[in-house]
GUMAR-65018 format. One record per residue (C-alpha): x, y, z; residue number from 1; chain. Coordinates in steps of 0.25 Angstrom, whole numbers, plus 5000, padded with zeros to 4 digits. Layout:
// GUMAR-65018
+------+------+------+-----+---+
!   px !   py !   pz !   k ! c !
+------+------+------+-----+---+
!    X !    Y !    Z ! NUM ! A !
...
+------+------+------+-----+---+
//
This chain:
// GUMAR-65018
+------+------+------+-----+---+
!   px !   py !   pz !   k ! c !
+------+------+------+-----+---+
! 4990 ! 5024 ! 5074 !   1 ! A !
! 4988 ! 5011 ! 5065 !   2 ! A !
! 4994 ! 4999 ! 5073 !   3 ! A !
! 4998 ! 4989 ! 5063 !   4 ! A !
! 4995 ! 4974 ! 5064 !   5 ! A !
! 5007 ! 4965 ! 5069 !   6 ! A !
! 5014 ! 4958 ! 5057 !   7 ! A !
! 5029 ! 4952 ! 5054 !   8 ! A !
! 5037 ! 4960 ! 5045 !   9 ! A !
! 5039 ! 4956 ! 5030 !  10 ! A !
! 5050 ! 4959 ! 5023 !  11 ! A !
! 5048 ! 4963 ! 5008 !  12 ! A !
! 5061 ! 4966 ! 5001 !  13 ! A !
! 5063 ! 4978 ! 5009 !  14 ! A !
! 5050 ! 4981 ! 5015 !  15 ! A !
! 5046 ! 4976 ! 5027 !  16 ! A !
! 5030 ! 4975 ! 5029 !  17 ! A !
! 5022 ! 4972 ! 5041 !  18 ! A !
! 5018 ! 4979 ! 5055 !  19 ! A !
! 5032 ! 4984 ! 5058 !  20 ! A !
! 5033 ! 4991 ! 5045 !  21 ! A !
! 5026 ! 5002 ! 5036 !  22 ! A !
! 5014 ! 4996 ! 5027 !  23 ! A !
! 5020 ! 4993 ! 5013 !  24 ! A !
! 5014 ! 4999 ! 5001 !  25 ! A !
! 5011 ! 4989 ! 4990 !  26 ! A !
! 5009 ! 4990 ! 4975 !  27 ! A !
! 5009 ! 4979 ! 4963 !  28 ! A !
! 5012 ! 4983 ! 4948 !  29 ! A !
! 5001 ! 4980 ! 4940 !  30 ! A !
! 5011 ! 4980 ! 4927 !  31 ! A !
! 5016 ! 4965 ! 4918 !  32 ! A !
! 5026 ! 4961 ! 4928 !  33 ! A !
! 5032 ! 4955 ! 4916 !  34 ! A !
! 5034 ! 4969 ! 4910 !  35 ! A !
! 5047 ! 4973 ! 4918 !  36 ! A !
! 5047 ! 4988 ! 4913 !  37 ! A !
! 5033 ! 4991 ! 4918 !  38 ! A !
! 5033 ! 4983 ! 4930 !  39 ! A !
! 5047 ! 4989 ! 4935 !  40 ! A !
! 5042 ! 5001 ! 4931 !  41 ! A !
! 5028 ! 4999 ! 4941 !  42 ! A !
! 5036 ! 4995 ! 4952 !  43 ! A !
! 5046 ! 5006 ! 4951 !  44 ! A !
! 5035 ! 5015 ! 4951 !  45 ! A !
! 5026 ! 5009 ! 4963 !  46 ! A !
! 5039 ! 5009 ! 4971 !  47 ! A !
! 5043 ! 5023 ! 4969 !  48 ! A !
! 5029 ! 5027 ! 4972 !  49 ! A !
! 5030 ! 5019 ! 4986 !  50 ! A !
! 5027 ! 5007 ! 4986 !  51 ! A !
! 5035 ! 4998 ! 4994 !  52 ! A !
! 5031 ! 4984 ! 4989 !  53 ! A !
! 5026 ! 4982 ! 4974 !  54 ! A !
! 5021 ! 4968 ! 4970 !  55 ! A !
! 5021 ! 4962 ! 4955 !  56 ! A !
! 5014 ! 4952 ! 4948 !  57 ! A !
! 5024 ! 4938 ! 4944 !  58 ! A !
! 5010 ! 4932 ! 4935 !  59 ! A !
! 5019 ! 4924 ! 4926 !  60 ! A !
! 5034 ! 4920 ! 4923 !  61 ! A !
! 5038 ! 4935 ! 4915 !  62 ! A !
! 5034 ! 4941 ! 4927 !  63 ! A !
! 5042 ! 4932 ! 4936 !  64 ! A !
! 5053 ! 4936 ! 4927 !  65 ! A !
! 5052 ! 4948 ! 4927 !  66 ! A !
! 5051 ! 4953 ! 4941 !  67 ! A !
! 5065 ! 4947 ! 4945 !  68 ! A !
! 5070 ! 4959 ! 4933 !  69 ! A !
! 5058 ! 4969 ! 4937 !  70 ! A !
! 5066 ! 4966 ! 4952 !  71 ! A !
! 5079 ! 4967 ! 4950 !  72 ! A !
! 5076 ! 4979 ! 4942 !  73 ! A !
! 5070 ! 4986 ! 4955 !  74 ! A !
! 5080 ! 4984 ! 4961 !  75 ! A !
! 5092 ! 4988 ! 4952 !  76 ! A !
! 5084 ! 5002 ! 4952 !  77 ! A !
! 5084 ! 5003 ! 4969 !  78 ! A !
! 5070 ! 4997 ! 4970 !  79 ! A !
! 5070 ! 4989 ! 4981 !  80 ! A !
! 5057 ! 4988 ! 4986 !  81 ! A !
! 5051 ! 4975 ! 4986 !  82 ! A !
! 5044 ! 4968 ! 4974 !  83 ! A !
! 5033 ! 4958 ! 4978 !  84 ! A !
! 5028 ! 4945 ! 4967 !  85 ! A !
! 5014 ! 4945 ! 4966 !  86 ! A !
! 5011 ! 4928 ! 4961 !  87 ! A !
! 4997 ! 4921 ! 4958 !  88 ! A !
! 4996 ! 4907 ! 4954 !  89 ! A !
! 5010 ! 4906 ! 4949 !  90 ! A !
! 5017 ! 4911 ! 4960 !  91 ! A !
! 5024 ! 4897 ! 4964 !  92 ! A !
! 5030 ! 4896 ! 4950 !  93 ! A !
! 5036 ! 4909 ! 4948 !  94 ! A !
! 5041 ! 4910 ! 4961 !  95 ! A !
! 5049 ! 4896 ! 4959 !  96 ! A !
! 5053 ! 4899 ! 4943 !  97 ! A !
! 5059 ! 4913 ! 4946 !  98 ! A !
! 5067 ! 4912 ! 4958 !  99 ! A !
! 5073 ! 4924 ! 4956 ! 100 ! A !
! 5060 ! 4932 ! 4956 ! 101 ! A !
! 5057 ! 4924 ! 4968 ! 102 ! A !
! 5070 ! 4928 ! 4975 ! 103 ! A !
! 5068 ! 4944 ! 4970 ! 104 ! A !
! 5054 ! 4945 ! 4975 ! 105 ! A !
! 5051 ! 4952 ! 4988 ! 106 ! A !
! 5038 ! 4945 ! 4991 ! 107 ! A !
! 5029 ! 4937 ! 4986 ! 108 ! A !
! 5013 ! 4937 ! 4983 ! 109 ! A !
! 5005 ! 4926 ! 4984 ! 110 ! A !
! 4990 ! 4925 ! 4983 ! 111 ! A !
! 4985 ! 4910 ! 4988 ! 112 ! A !
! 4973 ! 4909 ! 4982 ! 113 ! A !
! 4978 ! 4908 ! 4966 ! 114 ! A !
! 4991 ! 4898 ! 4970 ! 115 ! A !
! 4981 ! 4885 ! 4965 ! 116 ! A !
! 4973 ! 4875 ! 4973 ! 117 ! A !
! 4974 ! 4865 ! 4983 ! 118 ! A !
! 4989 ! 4859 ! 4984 ! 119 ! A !
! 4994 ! 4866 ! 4974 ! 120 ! A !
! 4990 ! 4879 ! 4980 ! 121 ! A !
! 4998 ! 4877 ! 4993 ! 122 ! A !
! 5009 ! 4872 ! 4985 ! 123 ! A !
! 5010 ! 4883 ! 4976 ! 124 ! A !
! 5010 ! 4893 ! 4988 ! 125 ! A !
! 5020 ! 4886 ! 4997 ! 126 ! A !
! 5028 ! 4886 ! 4984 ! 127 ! A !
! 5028 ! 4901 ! 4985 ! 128 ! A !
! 5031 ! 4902 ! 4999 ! 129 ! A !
! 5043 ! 4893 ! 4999 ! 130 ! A !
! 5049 ! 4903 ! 4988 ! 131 ! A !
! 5046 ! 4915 ! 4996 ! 132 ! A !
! 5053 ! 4909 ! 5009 ! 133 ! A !
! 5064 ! 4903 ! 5001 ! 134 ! A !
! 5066 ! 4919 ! 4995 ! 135 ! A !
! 5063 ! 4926 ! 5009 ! 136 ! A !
! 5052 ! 4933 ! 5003 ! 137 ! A !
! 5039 ! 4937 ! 5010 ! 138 ! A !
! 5024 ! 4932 ! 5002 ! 139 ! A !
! 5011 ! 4941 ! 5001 ! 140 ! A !
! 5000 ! 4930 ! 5004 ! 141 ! A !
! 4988 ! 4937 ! 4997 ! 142 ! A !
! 4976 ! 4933 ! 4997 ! 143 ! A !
! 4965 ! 4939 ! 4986 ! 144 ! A !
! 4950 ! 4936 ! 4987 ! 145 ! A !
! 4950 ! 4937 ! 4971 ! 146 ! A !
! 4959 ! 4925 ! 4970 ! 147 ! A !
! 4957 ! 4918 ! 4986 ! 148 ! A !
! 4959 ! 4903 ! 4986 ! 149 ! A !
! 4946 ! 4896 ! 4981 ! 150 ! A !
! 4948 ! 4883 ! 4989 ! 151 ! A !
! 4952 ! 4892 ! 5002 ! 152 ! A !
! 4940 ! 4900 ! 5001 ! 153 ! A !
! 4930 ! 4887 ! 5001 ! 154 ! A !
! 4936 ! 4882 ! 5013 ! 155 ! A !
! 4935 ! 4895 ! 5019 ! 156 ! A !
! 4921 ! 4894 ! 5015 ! 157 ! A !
! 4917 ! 4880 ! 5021 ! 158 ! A !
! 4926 ! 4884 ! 5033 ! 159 ! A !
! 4918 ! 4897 ! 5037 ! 160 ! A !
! 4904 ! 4892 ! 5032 ! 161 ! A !
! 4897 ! 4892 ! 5045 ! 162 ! A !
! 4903 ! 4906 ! 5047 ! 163 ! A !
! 4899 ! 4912 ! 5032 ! 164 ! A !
! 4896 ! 4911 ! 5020 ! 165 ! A !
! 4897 ! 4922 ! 5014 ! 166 ! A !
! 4908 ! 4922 ! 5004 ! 167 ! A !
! 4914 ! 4936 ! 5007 ! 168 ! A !
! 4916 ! 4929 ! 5020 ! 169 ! A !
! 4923 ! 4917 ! 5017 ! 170 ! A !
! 4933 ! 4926 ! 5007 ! 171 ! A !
! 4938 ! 4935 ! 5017 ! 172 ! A !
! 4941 ! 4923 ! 5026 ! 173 ! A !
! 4947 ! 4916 ! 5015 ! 174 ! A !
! 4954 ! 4927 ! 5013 ! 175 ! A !
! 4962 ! 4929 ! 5027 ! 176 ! A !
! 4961 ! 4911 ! 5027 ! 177 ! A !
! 4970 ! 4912 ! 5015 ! 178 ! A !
! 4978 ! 4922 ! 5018 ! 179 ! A !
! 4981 ! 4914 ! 5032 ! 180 ! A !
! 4982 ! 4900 ! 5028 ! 181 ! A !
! 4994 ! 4905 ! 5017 ! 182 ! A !
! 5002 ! 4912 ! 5026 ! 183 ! A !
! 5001 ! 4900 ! 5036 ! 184 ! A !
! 5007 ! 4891 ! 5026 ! 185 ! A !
! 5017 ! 4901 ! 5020 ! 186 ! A !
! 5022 ! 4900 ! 5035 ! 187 ! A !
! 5019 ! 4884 ! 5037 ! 188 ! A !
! 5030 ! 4884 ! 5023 ! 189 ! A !
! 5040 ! 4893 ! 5031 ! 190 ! A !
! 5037 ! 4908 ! 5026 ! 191 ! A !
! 5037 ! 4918 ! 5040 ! 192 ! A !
! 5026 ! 4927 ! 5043 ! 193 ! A !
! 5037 ! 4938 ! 5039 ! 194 ! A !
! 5036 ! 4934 ! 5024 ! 195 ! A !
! 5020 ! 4934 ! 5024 ! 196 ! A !
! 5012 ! 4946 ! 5021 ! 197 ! A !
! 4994 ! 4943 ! 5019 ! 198 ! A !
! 4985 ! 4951 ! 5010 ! 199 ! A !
! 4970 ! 4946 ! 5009 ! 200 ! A !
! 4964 ! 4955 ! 4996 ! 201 ! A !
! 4952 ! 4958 ! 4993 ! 202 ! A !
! 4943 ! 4967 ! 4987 ! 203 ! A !
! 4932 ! 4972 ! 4997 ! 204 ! A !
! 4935 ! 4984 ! 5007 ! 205 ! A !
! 4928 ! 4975 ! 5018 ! 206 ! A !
! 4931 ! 4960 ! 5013 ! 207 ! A !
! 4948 ! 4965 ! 5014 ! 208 ! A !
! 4947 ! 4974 ! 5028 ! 209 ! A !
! 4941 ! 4960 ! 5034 ! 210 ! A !
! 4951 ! 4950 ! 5027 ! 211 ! A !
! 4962 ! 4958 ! 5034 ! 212 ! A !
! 4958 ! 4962 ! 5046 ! 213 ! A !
! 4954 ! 4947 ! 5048 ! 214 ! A !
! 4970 ! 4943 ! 5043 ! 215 ! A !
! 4974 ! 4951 ! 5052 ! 216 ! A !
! 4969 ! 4946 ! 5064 ! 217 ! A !
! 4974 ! 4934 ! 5061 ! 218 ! A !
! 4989 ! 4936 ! 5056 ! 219 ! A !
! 5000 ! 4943 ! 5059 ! 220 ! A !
! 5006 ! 4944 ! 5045 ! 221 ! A !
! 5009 ! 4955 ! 5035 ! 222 ! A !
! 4996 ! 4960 ! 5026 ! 223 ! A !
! 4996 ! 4967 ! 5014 ! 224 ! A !
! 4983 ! 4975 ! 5012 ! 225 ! A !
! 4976 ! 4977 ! 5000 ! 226 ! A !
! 4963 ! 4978 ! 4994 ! 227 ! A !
! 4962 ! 4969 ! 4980 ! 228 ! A !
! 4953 ! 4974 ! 4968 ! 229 ! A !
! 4951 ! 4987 ! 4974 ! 230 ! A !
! 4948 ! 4993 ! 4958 ! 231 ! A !
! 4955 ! 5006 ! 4954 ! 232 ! A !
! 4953 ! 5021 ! 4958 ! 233 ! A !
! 4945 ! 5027 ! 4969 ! 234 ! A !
! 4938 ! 5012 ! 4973 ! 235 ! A !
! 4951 ! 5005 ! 4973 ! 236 ! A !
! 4958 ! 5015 ! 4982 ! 237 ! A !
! 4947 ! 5019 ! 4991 ! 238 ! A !
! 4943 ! 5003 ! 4992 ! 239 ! A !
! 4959 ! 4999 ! 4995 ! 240 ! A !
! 4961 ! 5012 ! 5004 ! 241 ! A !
! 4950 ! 5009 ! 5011 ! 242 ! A !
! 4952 ! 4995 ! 5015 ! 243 ! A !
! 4967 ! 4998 ! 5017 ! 244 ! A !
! 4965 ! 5009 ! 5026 ! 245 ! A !
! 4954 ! 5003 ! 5035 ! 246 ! A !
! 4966 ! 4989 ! 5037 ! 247 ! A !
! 4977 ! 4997 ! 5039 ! 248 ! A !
! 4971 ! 5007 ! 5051 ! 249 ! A !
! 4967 ! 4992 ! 5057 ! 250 ! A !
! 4984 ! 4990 ! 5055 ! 251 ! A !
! 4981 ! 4980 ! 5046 ! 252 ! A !
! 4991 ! 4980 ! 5034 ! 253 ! A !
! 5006 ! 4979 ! 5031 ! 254 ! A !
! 5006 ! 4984 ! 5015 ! 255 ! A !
! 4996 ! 4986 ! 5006 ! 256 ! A !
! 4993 ! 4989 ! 4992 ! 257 ! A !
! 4980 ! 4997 ! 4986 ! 258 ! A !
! 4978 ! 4988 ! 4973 ! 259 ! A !
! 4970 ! 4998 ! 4962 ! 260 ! A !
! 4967 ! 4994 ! 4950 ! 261 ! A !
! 4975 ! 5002 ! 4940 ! 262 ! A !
! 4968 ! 5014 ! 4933 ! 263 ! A !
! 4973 ! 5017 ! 4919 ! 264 ! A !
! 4983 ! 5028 ! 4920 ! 265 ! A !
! 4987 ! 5027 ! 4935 ! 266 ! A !
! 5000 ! 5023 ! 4943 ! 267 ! A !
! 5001 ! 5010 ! 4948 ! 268 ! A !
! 5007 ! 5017 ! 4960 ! 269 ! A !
! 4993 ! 5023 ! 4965 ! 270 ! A !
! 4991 ! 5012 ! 4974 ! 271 ! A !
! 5004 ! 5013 ! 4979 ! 272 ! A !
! 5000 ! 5028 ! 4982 ! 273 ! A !
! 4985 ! 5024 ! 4989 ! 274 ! A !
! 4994 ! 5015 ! 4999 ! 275 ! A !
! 5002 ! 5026 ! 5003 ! 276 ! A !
! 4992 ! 5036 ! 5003 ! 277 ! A !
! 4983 ! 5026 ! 5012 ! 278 ! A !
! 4996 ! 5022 ! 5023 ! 279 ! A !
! 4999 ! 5037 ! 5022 ! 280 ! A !
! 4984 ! 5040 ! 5026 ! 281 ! A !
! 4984 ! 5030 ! 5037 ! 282 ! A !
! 4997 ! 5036 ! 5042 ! 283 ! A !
! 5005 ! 5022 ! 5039 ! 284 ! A !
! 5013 ! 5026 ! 5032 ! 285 ! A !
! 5017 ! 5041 ! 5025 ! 286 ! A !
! 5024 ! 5042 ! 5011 ! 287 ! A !
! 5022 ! 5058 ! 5010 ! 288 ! A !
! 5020 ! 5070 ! 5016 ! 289 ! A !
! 5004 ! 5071 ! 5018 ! 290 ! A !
! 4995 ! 5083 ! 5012 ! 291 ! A !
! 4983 ! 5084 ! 5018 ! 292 ! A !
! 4971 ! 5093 ! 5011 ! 293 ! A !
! 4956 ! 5097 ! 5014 ! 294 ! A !
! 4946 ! 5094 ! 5003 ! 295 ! A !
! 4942 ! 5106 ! 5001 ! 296 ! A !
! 4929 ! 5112 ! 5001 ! 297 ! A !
! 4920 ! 5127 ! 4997 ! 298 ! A !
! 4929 ! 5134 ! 5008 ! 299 ! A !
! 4944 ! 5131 ! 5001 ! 300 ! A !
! 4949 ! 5137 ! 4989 ! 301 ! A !
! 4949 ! 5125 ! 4981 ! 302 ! A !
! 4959 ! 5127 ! 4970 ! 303 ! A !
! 4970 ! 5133 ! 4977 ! 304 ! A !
! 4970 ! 5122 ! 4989 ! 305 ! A !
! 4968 ! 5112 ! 4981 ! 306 ! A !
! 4978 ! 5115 ! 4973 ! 307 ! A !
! 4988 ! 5118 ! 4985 ! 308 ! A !
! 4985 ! 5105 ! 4990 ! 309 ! A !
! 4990 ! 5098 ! 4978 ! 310 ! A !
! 5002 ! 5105 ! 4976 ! 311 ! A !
! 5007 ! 5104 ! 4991 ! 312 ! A !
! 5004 ! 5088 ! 4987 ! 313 ! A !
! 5012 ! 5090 ! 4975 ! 314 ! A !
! 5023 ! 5098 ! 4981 ! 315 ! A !
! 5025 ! 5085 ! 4995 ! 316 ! A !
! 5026 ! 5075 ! 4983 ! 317 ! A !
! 5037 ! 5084 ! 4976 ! 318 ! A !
! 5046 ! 5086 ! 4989 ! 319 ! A !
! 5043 ! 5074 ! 4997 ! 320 ! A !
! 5052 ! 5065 ! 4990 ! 321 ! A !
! 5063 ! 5078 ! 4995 ! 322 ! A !
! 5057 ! 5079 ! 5008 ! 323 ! A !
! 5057 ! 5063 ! 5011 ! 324 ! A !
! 5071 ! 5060 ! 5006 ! 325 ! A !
! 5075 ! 5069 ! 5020 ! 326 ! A !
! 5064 ! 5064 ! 5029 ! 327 ! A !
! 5052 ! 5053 ! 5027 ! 328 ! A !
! 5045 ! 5058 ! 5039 ! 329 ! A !
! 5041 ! 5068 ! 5028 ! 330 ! A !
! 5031 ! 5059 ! 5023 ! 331 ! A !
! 5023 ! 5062 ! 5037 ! 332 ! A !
! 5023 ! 5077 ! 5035 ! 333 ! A !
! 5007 ! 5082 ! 5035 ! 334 ! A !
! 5004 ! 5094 ! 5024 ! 335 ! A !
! 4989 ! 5099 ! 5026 ! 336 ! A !
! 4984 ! 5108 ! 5014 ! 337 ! A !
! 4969 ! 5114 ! 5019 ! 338 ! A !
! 4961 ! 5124 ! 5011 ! 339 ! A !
! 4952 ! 5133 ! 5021 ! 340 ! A !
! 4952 ! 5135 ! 5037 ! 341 ! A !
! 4942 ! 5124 ! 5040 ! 342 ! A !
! 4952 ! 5113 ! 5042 ! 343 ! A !
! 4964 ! 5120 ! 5037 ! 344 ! A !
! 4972 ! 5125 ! 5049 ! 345 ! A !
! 4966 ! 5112 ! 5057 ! 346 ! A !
! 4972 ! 5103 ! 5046 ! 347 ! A !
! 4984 ! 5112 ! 5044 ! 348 ! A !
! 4988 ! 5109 ! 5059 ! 349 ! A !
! 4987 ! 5095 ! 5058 ! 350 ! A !
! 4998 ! 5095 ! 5046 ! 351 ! A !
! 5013 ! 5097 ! 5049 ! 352 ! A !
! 5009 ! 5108 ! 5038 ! 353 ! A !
! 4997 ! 5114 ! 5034 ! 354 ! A !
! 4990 ! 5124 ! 5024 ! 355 ! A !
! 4977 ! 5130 ! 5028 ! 356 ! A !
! 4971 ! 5137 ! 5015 ! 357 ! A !
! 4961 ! 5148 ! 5014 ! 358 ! A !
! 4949 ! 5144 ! 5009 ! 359 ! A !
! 4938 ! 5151 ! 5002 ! 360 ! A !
! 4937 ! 5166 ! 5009 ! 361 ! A !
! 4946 ! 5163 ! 5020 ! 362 ! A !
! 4959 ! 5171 ! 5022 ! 363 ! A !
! 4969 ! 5170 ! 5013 ! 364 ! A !
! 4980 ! 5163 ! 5018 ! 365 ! A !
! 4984 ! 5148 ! 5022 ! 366 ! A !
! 4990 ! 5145 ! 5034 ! 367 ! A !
! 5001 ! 5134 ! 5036 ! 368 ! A !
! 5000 ! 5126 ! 5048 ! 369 ! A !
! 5014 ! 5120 ! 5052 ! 370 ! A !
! 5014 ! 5109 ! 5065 ! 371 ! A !
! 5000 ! 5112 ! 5068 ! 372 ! A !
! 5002 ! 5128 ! 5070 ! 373 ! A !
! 4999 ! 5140 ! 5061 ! 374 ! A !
! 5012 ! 5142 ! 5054 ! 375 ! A !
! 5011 ! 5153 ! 5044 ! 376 ! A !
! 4998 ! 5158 ! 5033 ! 377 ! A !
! 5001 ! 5157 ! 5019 ! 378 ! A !
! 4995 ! 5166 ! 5009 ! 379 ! A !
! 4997 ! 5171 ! 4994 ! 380 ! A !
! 5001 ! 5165 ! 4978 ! 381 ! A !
! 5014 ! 5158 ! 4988 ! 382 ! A !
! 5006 ! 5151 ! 4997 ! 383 ! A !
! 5008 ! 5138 ! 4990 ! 384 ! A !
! 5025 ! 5140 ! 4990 ! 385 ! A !
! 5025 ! 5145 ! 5005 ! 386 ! A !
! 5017 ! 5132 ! 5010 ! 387 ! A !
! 5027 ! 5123 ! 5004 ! 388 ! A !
! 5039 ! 5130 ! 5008 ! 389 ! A !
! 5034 ! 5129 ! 5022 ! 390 ! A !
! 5033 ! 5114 ! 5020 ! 391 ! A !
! 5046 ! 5113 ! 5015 ! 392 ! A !
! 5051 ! 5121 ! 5027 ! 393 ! A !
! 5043 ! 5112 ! 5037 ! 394 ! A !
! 5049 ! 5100 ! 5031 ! 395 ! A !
! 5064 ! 5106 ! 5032 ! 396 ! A !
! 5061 ! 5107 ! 5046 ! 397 ! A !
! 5053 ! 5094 ! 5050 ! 398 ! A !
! 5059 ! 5085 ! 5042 ! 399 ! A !
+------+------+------+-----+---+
//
């Protein structure tokens, strides 16, 4: 059982992150915030795909303007889930000149290190903080090593110089210094440690599992996970995944987004997909019934069960929706689908209910594990219809 690290609880809209509460799912759009159709659209779709928080970019004065429409249209079509304003460089003014956006927001996202320099810097983010405590709104404090404050990172340097030079070093203290010295003065100018949530970014696997576990020895406060400039397709997931995975067994981690770089033709709503998939894995969190499958090898008859571990897929995501309206504990329900005798009946008994296939020149028929015991052998062209009518029935019972 993972134990999770100690933190307050933030309140976003209407979802509360922190220890005492499921880790959020994250997404961001990646469309012109300007253009209301296609970002109400993106958000629509991230939502209903389970996200539970989805941030957007306010870049310039159209985008300010409109995401106050693009939120008062969510919520006119029952969207209630929380909206958060991603800001860089600009942040103070559009926060000040559109009070309205300011008041609809659920959060906001500031990253220090690109608010100016010197004075104006710590103006500029106090400006920011005194809006969000004048709204009641929680603030992301995210640092990026891409964009970490150039006159932070030299002191850092001459601080730790008798300890290292090496620059990799001095980012990753930099890092979590940043990260500390922010929230410290977002609490000097009045804003709780319930309205504070940390990321610190970065790139490398290695440089991001050592800049959070060292944050989270030394505060108690909200993180959000992530991985920055993962890249797109297999690299970015396994990269994010991995680093994701290895800070959240450690009970490090509130909410979390897996940020790809979007491949032509995809969904946006595929990272959504990998963080629950990842919470699902880790036994966190559980969105869907599971199926569980063997890889397959020279002793199954490949065609057929790899074809009967798709359709049971298929078939769960058709009739979940059904089967969760009357019971979410629906979600926790264990499927195994195993193509010979090797490991068959041993996974089988380990499922709420499994299917042991034949495989090559073994007898034909499948036995159905139910509980753990030898329910019932299935054979013939039915085999498939029988299987899921004892699912059907077991659920009817159980749930």
């Amino acid at each position: 059982m993972i134990i999770r690290r100690k933190t307050p609880t933030v309140t976003i809209g209407n979802v509360k992150i922190g220890s005492a509460h499921p880790i959020a799912v994250q997404s961001m759009t990646n469309t012109p915030t300007a253009n209301i159709t296609q970002t109400l659209a993106q958000i629509k779709l991230l939502f209903d795909q389970g996200s539970d928080i989805v941030r957007v970019t306010i870049n310039d004065e159209k985008a300010a303007a409109a995401c106050e429409k693009i939120i008062l249209q969510l919520r006119r079509q029952g969207y209630t889930a929380p909206i958060v304003g991603d800001f860089h460089y600009n942040g103070h003014l559009l926060l000040a000149r559109f009070p309205r956006m300011a008041k609809l927001l659920d959060k906001y996202r500031i990253n220090p290190g690109n608010l100016g320099r010197g004075k104006d810097k710590t103006d500029h983010f106090a400006q920011m903080i005194r809006i969000a405590i004048k709204n009641k709104k929680p603030v992301r404090i995210g640092v990026n090593a891409g964009s970490i404050d150039a006159e932070l990172l030299s002191a850092v340097a001459k601080k730790h110089a008798q300890r290292t030079r090496d620059p990799n070093k001095i980012l990753r203290l930099a890092m979590v210094e940043s990260a500390l010295k922010n929230a410290q003065l977002a609490q000097r100018l009045g804003l709780g440690d319930n309205k504070i949530v940390l990321s610190v970014k970065m790139s490398s696997v290695e440089d991001m599992l050592a800049v959070y576990q060292d944050l989270a020895k030394r505060c108690s406060y909200v993180l959000h996970l992530g991985l920055t400039e993962a890249g797109s397709g297999a690299r970015g997931i396994t990269t994010s995944v991995s680093a994701l995975a290895i800070l959240l067994q450690q009970g490090i981690g509130d909410t979390l987004r897996v940020s790809l770089t979007p491949q032509p033709g995809h969904p946006r709503w595929e990272e959504v997909l990998y963080c629950k998939e990842l919470l699902q894995a880790l036994g966190s969190r559980y969105f869907t019934p599971t199926v569980i499958s063997c890889p397959g090898c020279g002793r199954t008859a490949n065609q057929y069960f790899e074809q009967l571990a798709q359709r049971t897929k298929n078939y769960i995501d058709k009739r979940q929706s059904a089967w969760q309206a009357k019971n979410k504990k629906i979600n926790q329900l264990k499927i195994a689908v195993m193509g010979c005798i090797v490991n068959g009946p041993g996974e089988s008994k380990h499922a709420d209910i499994g299917l042991s296939l034949p495989g090559q020149g073994e007898t034909d028929q499948a036995a159905v594990y139910i509980d753990g015991k030898l329910a019932t052998t299935l054979h013939g062209k039915t085999l498939e219809q029988q299987f899921f009518r004892i699912i059907e029935n077991y659920i009817r019972s159980r749930y």
